[in-house]
N, C-alpha and C positions, 0 to 999 in steps of 0.2 A: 233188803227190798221186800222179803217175803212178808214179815212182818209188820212193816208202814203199810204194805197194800191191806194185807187184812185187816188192821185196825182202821185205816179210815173208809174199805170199803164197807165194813162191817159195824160203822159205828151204829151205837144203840140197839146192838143184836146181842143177842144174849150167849152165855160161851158156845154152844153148838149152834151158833149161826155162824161165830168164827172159826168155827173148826170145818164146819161145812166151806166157808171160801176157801180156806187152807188149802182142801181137797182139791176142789175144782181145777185152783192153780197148781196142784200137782200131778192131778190127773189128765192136765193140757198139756204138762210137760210130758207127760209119759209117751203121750201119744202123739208127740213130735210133729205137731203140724204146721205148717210155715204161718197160716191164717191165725192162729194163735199164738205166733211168735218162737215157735220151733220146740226146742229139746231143755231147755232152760228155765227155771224158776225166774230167772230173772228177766230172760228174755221175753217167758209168758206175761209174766207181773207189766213189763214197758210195754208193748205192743200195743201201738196208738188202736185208742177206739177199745178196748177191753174191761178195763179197771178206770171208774172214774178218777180217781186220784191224781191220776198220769194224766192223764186229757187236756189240763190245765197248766202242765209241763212244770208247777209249780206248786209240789207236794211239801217239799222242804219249809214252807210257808204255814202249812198245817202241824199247831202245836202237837205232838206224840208224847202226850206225859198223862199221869193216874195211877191209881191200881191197875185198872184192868192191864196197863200197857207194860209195866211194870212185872204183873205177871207173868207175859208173854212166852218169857224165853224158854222157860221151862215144859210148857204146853205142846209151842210150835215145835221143840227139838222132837218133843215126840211125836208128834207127825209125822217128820220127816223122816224117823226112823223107824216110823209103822208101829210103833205102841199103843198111840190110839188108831182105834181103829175109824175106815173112809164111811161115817155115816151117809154118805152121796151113791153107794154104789158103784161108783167109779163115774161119776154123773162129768160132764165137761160144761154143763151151764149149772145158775143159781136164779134165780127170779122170787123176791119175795111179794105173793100179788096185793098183802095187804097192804104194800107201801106203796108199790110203780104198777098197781093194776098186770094187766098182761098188754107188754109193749111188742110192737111188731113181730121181732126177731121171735120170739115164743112161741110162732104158728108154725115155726118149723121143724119145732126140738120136741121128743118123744118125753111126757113128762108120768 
């Protein structure tokens, strides 16, 4: 799950844009909050309304094949096992404004 969400939240981002959502969804787990879907990568990753991918209920429909995706595995393990390290700060949102401008939710998050 960790890895579908960052590939196609993250598509056309270049590898530390993927590594920055990595974060994000790890650093929402950390911080176990029911609004982001609790204590779970997984759980953060489904949590209607979060990750576009899921929004649509129908991810599985979106091809996950390339290099970049290809590479993944060996990247995201080390994420998840803190080798690389959280270029986020430990951030719990992403917003990139030269794609989505600054949408609503952004006037509330310390950036």
């Amino acid at each position: 799950v960790l890895k579908k969400t960052i590939w196609l939240e993250a598509r056309g981002e270049p590898h530390e844009g993927k590594v920055a959502v990595a974060y994000v969804i790890i650093n929402r787990a950390r911080a176990n909050r029911s609004y982001f879907g609790g204590n779970t990568i997984a759980g953060v990753c489904l949590h209607p309304h979060q990750f576009a991918p899921w929004n649509n209920r129908r991810p599985e429909g979106t091809h996950c094949q390339g290099d970049g995706w290809e590479c993944m595995d060996g990247w995201v393990r080390d994420v998840i096992e803190g080798i690389v390290r959280d270029p986020m700060g430990g951030a719990l949102y992403f917003n990139n404004p030269d794609k989505e401008g600054y949408p609503e939710w952004t006037r509330n998050v310390k950036r």
